[in-house]
C-alpha positions in Angstrom: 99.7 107.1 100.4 99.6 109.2 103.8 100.2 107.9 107.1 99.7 109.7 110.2 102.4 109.3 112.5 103.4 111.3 115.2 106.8 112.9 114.4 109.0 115.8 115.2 110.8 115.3 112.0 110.6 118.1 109.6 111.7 116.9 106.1 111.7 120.2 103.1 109.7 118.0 100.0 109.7 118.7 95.9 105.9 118.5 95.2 103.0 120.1 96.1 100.9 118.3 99.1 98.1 119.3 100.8 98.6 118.8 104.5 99.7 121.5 106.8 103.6 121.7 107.5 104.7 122.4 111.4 106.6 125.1 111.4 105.1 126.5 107.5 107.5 124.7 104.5 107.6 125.0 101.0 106.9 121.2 99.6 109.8 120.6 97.5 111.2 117.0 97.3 108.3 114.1 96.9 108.5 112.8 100.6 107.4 115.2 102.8 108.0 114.8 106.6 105.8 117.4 109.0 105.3 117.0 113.1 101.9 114.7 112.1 102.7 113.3 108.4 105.1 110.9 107.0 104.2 110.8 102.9 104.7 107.6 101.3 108.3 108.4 98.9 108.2 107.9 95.0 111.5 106.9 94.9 114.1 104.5 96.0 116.6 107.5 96.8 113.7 109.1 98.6 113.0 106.4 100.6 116.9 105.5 101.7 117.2 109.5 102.6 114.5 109.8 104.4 115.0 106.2 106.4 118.6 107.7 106.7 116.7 110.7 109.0 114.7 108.9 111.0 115.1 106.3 113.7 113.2 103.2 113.9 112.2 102.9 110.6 110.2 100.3 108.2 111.0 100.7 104.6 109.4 98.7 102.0 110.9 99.3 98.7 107.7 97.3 96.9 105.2 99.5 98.1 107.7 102.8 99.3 106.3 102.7 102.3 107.4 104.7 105.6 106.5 103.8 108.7 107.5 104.5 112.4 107.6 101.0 114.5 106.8 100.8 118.3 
């Protein structure tokens, strides 16, 4: 699952994704946070370190959904 959400949150992921990272990052951990992309998280731990990053956050552990509110 991608969402686009305007973000100046860069995030370094583990796995391979195919959306352009502002500035250029390797993709190494499976959420991947660039200035335009939020990726959905595979994992609990993902999720709750990447929710720690941000402010003004939704996380829904069902789904591993991220999402910016407001």
């Amino acid at each position: 699952m991608l969402l686009h959400i305007p973000s100046t949150i860069h995030h370094i992921c583990n796995t391979p994704c195919t959306m352009p990272h502002t500035p250029p990052a390797p993709c190494k951990l499976v959420t991947a946070l660039t200035s335009n992309y939020i990726f959905a998280a595979l994992s609990e731990d993902d999720i709750q370190e990447v929710a720690l990053a941000m402010e003004k956050v939704v996380v829904s552990k069902g789904e591993h959904v991220i999402t910016q509110v407001g």
